[in-house]
HTML snippet that shows the backbone in 3Dmol.js (N, CA, C, O; Angstrom):
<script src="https://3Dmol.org/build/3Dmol-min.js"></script>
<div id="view" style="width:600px;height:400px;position:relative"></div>
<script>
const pdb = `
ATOM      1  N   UNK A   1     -82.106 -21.193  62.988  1.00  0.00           N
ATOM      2  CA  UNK A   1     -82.907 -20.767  64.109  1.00  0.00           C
ATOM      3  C   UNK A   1     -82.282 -21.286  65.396  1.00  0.00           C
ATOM      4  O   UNK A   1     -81.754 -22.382  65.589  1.00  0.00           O
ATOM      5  N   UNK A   2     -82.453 -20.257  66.246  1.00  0.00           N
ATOM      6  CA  UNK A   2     -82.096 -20.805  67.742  1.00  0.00           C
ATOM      7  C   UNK A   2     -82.759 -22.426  68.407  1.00  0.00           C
ATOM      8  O   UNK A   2     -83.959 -22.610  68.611  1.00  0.00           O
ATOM      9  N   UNK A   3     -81.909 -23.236  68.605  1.00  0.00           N
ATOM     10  CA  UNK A   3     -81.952 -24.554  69.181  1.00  0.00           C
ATOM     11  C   UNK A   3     -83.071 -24.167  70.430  1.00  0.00           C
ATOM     12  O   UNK A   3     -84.213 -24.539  70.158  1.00  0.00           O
ATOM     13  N   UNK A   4     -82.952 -23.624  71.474  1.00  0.00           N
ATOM     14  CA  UNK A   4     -83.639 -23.000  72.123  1.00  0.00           C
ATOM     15  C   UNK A   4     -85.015 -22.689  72.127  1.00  0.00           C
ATOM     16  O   UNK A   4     -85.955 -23.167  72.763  1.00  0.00           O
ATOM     17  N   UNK A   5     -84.935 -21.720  71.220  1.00  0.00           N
ATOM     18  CA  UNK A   5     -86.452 -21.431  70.504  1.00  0.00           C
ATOM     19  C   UNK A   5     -87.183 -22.517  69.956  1.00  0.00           C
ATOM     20  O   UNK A   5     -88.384 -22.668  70.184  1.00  0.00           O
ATOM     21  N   UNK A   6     -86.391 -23.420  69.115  1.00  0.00           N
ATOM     22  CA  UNK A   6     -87.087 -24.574  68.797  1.00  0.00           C
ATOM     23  C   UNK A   6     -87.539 -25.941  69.445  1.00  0.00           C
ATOM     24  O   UNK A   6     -88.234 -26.854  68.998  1.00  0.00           O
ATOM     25  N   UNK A   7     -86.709 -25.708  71.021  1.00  0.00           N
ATOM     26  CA  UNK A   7     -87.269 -26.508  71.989  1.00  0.00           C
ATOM     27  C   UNK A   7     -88.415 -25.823  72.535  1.00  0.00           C
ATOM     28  O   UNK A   7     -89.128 -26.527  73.251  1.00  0.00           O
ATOM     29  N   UNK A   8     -88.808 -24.484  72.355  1.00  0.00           N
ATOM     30  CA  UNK A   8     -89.950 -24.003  72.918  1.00  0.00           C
ATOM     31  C   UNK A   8     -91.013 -24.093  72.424  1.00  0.00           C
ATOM     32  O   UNK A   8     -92.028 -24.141  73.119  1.00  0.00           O
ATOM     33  N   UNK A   9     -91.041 -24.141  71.057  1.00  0.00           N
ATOM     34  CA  UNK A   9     -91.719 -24.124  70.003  1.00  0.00           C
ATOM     35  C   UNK A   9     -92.565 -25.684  70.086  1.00  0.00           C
ATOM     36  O   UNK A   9     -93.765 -25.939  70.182  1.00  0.00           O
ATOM     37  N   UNK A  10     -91.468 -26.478  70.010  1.00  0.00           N
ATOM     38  CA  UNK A  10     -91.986 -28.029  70.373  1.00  0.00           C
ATOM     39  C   UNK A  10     -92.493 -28.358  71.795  1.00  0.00           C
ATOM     40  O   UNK A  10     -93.342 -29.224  72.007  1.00  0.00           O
ATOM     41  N   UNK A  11     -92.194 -27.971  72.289  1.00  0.00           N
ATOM     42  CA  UNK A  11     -92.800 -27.625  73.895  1.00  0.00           C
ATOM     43  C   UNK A  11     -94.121 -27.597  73.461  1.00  0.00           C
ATOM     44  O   UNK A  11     -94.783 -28.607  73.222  1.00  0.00           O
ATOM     45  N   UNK A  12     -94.520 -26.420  73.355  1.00  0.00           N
ATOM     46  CA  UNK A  12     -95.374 -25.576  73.228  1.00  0.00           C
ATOM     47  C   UNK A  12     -96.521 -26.435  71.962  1.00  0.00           C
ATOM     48  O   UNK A  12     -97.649 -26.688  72.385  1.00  0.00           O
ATOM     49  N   UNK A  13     -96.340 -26.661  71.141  1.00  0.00           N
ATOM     50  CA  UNK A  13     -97.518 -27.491  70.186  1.00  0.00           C
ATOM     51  C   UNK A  13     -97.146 -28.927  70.714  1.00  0.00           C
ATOM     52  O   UNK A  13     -97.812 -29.730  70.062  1.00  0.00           O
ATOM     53  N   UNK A  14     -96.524 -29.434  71.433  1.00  0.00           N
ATOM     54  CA  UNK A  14     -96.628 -30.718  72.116  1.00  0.00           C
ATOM     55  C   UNK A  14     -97.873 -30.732  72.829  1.00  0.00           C
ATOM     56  O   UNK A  14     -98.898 -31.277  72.419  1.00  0.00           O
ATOM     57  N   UNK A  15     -97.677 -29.776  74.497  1.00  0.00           N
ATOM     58  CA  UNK A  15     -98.296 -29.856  75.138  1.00  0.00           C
ATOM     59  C   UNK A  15     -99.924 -29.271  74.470  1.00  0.00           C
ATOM     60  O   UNK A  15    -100.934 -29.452  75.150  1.00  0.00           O
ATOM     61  N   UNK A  16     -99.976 -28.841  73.621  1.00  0.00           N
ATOM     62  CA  UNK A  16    -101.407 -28.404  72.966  1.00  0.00           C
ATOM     63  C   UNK A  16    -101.972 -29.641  72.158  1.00  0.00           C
ATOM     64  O   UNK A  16    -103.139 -29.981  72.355  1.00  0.00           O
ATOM     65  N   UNK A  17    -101.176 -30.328  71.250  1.00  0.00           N
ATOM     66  CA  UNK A  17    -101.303 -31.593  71.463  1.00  0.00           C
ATOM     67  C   UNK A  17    -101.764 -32.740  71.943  1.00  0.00           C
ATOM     68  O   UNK A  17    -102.576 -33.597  71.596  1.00  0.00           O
ATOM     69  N   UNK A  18    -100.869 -32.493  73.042  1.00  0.00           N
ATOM     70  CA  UNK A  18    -101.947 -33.840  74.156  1.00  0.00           C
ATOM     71  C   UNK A  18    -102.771 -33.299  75.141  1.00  0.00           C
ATOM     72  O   UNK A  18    -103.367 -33.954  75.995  1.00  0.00           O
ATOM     73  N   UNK A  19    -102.804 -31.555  74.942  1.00  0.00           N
ATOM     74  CA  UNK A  19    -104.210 -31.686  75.939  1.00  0.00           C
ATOM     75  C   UNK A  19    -105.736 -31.980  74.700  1.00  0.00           C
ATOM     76  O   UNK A  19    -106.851 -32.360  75.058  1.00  0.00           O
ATOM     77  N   UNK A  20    -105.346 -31.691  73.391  1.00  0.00           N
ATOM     78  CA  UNK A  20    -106.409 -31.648  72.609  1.00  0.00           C
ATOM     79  C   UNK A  20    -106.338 -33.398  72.278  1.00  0.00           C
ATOM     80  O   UNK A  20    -107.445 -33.726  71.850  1.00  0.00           O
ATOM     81  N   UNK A  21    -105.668 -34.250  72.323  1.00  0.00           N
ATOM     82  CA  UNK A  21    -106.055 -35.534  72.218  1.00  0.00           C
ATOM     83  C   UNK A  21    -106.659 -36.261  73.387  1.00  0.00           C
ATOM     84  O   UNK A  21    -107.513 -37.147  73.409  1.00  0.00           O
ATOM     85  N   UNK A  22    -105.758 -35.445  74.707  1.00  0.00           N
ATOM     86  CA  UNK A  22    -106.676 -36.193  76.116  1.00  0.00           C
ATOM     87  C   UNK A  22    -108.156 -35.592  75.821  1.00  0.00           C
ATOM     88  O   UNK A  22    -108.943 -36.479  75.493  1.00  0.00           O
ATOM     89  N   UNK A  23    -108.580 -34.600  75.853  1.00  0.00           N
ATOM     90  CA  UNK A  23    -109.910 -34.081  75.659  1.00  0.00           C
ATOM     91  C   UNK A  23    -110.567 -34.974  74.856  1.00  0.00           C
ATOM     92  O   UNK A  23    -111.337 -35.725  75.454  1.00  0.00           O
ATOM     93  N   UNK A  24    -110.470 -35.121  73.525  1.00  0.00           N
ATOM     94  CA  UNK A  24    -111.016 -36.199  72.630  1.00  0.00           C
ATOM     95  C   UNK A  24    -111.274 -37.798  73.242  1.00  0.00           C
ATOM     96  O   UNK A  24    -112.368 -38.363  73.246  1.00  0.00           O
ATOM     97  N   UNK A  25    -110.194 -38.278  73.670  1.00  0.00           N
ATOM     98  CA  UNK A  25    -110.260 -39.333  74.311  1.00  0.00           C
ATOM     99  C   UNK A  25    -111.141 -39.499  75.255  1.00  0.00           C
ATOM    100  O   UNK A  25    -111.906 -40.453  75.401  1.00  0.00           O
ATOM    101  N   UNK A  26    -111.019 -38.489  75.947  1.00  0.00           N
ATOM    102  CA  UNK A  26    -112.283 -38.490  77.026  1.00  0.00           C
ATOM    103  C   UNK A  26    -113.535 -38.138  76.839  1.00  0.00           C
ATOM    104  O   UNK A  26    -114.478 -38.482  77.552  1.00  0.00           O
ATOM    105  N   UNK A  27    -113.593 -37.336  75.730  1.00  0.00           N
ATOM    106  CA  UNK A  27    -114.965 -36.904  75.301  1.00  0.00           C
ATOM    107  C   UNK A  27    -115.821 -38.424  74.185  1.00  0.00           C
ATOM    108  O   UNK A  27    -117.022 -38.639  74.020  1.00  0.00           O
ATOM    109  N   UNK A  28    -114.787 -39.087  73.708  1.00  0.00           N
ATOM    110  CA  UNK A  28    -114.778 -39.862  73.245  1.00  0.00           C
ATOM    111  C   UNK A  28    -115.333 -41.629  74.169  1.00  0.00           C
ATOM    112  O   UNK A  28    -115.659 -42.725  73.712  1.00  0.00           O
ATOM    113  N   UNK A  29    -115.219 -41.198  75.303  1.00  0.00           N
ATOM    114  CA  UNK A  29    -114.938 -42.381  76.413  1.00  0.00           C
ATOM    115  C   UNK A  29    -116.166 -41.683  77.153  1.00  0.00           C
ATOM    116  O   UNK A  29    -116.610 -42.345  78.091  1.00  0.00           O
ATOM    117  N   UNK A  30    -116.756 -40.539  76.915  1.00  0.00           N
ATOM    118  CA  UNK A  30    -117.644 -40.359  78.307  1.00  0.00           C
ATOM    119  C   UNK A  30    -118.862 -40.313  77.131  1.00  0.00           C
ATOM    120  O   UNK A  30    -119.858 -40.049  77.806  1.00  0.00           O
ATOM    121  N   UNK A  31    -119.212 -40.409  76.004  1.00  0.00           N
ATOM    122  CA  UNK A  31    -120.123 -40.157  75.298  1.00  0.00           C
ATOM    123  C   UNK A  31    -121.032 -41.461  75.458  1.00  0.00           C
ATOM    124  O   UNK A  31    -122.080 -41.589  76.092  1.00  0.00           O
ATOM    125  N   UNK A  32    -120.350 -42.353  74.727  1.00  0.00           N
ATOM    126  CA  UNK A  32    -120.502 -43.904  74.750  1.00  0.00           C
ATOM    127  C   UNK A  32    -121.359 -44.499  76.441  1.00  0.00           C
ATOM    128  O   UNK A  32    -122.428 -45.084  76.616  1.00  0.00           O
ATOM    129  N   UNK A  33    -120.200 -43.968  77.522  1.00  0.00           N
ATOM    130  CA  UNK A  33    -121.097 -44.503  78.692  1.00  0.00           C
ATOM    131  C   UNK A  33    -122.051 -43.778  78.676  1.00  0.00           C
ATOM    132  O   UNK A  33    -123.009 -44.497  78.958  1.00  0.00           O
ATOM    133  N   UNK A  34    -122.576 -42.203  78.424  1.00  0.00           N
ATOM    134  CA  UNK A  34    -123.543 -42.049  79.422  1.00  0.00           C
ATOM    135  C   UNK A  34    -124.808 -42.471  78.067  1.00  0.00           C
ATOM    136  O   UNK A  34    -125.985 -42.494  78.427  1.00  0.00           O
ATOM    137  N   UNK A  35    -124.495 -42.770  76.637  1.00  0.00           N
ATOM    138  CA  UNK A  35    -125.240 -43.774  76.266  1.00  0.00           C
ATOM    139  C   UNK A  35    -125.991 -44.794  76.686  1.00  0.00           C
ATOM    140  O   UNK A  35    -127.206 -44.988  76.658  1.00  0.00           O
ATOM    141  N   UNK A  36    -124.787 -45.624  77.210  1.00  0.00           N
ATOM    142  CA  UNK A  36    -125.186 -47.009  77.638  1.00  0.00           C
ATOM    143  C   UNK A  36    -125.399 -46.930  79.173  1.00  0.00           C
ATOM    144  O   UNK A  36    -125.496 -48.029  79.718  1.00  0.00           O
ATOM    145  N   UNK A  37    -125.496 -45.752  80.038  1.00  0.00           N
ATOM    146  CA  UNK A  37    -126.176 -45.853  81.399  1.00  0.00           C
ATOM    147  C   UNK A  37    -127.726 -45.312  81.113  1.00  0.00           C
ATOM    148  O   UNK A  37    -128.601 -45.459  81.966  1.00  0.00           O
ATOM    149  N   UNK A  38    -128.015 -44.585  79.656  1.00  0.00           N
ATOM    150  CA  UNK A  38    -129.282 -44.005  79.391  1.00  0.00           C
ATOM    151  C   UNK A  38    -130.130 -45.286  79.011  1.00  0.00           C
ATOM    152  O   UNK A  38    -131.278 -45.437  79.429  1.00  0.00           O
ATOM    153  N   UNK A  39    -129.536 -46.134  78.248  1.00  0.00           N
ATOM    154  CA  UNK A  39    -130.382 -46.933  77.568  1.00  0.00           C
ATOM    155  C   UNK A  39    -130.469 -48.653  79.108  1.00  0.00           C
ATOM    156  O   UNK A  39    -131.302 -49.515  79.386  1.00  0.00           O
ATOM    157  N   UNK A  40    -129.389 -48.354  79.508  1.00  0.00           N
ATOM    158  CA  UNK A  40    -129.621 -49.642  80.751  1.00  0.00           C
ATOM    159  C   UNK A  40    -129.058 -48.908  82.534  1.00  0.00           C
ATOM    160  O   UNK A  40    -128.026 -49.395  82.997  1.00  0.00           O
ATOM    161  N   UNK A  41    -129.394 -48.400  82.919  1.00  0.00           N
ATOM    162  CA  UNK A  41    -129.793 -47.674  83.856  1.00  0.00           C
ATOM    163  C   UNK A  41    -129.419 -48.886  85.100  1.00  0.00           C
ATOM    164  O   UNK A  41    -128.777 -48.608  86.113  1.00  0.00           O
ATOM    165  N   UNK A  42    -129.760 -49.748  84.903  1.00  0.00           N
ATOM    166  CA  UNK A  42    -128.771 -50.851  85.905  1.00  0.00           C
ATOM    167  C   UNK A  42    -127.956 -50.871  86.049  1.00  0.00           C
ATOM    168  O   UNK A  42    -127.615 -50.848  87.232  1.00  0.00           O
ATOM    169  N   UNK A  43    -126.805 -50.936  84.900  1.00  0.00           N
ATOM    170  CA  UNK A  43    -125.294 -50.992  84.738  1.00  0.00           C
ATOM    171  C   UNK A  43    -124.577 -50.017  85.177  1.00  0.00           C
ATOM    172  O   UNK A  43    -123.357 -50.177  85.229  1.00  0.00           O
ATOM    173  N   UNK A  44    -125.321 -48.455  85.704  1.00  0.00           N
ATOM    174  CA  UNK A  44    -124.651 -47.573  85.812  1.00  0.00           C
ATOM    175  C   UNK A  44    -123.412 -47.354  86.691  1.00  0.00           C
ATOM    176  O   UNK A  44    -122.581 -46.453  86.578  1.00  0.00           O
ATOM    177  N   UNK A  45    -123.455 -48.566  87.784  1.00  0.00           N
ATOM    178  CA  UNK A  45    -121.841 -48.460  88.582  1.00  0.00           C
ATOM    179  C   UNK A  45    -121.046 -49.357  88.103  1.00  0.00           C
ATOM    180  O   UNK A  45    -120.000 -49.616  88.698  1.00  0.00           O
ATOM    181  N   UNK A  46    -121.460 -50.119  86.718  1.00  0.00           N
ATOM    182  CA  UNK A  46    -120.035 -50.958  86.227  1.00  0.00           C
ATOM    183  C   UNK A  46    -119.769 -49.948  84.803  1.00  0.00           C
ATOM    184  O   UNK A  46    -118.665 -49.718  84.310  1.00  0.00           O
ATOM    185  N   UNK A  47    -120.684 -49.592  84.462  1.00  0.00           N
ATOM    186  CA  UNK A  47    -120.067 -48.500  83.448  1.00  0.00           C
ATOM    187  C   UNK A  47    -119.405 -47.483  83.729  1.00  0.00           C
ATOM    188  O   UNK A  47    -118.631 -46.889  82.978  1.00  0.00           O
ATOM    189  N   UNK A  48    -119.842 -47.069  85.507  1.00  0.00           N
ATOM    190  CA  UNK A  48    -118.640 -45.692  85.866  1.00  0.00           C
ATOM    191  C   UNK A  48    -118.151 -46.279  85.954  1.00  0.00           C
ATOM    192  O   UNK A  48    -117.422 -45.774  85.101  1.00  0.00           O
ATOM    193  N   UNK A  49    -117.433 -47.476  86.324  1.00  0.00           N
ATOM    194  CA  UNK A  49    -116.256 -47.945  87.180  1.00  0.00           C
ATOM    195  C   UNK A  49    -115.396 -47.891  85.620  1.00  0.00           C
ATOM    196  O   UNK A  49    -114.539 -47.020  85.473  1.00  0.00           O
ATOM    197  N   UNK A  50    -115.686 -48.861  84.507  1.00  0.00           N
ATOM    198  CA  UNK A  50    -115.279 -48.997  83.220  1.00  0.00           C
ATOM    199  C   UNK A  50    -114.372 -47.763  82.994  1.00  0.00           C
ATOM    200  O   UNK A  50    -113.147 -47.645  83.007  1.00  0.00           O
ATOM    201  N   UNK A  51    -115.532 -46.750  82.749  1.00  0.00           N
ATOM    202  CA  UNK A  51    -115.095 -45.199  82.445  1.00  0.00           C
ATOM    203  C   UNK A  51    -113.941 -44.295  83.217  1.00  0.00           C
ATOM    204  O   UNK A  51    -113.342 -43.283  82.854  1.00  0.00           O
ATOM    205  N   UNK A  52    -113.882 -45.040  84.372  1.00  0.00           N
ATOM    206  CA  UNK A  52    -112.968 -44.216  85.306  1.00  0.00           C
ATOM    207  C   UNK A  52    -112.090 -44.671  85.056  1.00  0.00           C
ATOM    208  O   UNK A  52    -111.244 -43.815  84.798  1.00  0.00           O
ATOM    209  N   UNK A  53    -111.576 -46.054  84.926  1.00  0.00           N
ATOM    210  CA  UNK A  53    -110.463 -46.932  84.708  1.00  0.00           C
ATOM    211  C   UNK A  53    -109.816 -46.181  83.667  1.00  0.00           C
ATOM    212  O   UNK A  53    -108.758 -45.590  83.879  1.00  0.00           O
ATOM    213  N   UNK A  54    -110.579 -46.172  82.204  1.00  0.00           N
ATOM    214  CA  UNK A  54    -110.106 -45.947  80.827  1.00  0.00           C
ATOM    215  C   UNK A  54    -109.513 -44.145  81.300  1.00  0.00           C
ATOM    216  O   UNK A  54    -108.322 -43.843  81.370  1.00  0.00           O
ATOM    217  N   UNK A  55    -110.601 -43.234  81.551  1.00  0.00           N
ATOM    218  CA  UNK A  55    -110.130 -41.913  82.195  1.00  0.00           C
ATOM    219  C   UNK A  55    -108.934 -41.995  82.653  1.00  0.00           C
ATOM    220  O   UNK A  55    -108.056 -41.409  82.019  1.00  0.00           O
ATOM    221  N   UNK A  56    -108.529 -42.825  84.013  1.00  0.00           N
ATOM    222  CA  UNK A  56    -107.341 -42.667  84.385  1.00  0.00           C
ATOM    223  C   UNK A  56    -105.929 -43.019  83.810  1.00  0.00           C
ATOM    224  O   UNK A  56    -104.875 -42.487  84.155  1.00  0.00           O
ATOM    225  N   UNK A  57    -106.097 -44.081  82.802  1.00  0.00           N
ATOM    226  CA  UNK A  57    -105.173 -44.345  81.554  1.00  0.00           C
ATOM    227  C   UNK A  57    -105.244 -43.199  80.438  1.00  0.00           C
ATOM    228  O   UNK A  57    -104.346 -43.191  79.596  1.00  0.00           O
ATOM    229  N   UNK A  58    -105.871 -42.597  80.398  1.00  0.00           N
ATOM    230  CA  UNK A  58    -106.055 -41.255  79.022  1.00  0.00           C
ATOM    231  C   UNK A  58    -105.050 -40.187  79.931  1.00  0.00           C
ATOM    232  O   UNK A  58    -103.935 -39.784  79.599  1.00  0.00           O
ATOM    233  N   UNK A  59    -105.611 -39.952  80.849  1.00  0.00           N
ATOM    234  CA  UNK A  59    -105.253 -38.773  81.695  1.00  0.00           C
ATOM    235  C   UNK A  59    -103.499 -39.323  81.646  1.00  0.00           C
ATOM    236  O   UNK A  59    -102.667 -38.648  81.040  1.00  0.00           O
ATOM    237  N   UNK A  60    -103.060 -40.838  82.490  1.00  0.00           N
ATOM    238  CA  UNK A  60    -102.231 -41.084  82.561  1.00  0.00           C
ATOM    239  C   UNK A  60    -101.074 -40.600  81.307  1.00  0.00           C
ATOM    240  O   UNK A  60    -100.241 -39.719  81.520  1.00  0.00           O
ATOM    241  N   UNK A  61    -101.186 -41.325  80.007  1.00  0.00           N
ATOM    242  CA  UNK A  61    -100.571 -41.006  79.149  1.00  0.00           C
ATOM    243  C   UNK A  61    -100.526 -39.534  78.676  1.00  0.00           C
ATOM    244  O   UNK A  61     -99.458 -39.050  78.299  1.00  0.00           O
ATOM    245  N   UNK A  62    -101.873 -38.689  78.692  1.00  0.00           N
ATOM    246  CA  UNK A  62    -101.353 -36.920  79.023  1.00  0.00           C
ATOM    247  C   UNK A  62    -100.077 -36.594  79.682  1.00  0.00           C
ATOM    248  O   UNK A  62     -99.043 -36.188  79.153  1.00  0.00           O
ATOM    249  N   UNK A  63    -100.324 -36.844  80.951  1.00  0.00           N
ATOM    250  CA  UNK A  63     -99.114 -36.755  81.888  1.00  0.00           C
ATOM    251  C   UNK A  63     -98.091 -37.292  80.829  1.00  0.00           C
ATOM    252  O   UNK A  63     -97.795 -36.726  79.777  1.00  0.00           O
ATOM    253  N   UNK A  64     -97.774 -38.070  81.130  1.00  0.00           N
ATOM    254  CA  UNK A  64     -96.361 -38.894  80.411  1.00  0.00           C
ATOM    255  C   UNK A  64     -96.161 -37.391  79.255  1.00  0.00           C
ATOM    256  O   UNK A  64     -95.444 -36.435  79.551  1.00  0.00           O
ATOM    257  N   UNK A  65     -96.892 -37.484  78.070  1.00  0.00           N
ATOM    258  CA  UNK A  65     -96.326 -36.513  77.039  1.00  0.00           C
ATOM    259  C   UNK A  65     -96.065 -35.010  77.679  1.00  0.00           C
ATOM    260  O   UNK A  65     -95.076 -34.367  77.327  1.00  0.00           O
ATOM    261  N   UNK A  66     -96.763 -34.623  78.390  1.00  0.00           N
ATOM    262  CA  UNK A  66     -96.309 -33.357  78.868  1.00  0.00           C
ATOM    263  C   UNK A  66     -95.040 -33.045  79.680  1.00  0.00           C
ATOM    264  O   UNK A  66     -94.356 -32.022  79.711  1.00  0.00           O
ATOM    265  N   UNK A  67     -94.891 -34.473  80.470  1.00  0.00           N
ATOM    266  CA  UNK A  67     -93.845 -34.013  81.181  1.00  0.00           C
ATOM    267  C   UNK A  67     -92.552 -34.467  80.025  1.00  0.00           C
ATOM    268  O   UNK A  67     -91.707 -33.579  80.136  1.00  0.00           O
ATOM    269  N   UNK A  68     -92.198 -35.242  79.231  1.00  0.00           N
ATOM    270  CA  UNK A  68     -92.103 -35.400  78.063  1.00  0.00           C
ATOM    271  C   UNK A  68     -91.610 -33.765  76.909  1.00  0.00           C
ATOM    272  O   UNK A  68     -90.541 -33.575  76.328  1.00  0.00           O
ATOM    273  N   UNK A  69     -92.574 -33.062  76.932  1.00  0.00           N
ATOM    274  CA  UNK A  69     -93.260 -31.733  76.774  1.00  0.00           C
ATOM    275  C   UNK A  69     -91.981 -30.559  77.151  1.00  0.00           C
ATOM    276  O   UNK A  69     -91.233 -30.004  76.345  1.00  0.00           O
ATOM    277  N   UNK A  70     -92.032 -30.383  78.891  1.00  0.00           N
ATOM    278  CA  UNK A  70     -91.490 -29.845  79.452  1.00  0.00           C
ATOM    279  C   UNK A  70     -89.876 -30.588  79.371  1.00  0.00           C
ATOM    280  O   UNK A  70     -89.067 -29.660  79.370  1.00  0.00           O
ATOM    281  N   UNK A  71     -89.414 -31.449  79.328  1.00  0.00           N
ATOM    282  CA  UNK A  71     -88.155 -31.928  79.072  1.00  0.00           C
ATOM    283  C   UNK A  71     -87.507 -31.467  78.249  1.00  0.00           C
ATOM    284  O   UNK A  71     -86.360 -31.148  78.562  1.00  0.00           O
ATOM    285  N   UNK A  72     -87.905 -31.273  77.054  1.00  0.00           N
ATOM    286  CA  UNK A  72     -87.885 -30.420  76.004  1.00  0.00           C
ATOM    287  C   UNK A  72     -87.481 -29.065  76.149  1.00  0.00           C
ATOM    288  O   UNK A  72     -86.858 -28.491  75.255  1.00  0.00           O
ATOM    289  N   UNK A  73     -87.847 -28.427  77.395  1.00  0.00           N
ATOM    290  CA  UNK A  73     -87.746 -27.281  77.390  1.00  0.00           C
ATOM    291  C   UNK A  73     -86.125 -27.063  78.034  1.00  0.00           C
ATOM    292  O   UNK A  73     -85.104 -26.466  77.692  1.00  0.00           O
ATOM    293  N   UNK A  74     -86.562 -27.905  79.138  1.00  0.00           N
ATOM    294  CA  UNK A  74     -85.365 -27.754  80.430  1.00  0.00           C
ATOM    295  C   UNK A  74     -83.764 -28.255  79.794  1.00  0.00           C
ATOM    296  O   UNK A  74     -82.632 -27.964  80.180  1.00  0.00           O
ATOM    297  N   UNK A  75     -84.477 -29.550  78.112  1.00  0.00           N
ATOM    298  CA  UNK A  75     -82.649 -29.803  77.861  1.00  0.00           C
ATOM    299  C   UNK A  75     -81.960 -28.801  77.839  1.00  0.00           C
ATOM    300  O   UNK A  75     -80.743 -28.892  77.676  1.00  0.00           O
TER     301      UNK A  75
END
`;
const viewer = $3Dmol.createViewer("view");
viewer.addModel(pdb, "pdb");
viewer.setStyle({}, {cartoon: {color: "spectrum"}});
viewer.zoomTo();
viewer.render();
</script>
């Protein structure tokens, strides 16, 4: 098979990949807080703050594999 094609191919279920694990992660990370802002309703600006932090590390490492992803394509 074309080298080519098979960088596209990997491209292509890469980036499907880490958008379906960032999703999880985050769905995974936003479940839990709005738990624990339901049940303690005080905490609710140290639990967003928590949540945003972890969000921006999930999201972060997305990035990384995609562009990762696209490298793949451009060798």
């Amino acid at each position: 098979m074309d080298p080519q094609a098979m960088a596209y191919l990997g491209a292509g279920l890469g980036a499907g990949l880490i958008a379906l694990g960032a999703g999880l992660g985050i769905g995974r990370l936003a479940g839990p807080a709005m738990e624990g802002t339901a049940r303690q309703p005080e905490a609710t600006n140290d639990i967003r703050t928590t949540m945003m932090i972890g969000a921006a590390f999930i999201e972060g490492v997305a990035l990384f594999g995609l562009v990762i992803a696209f490298l793949l394509v451009i060798k």
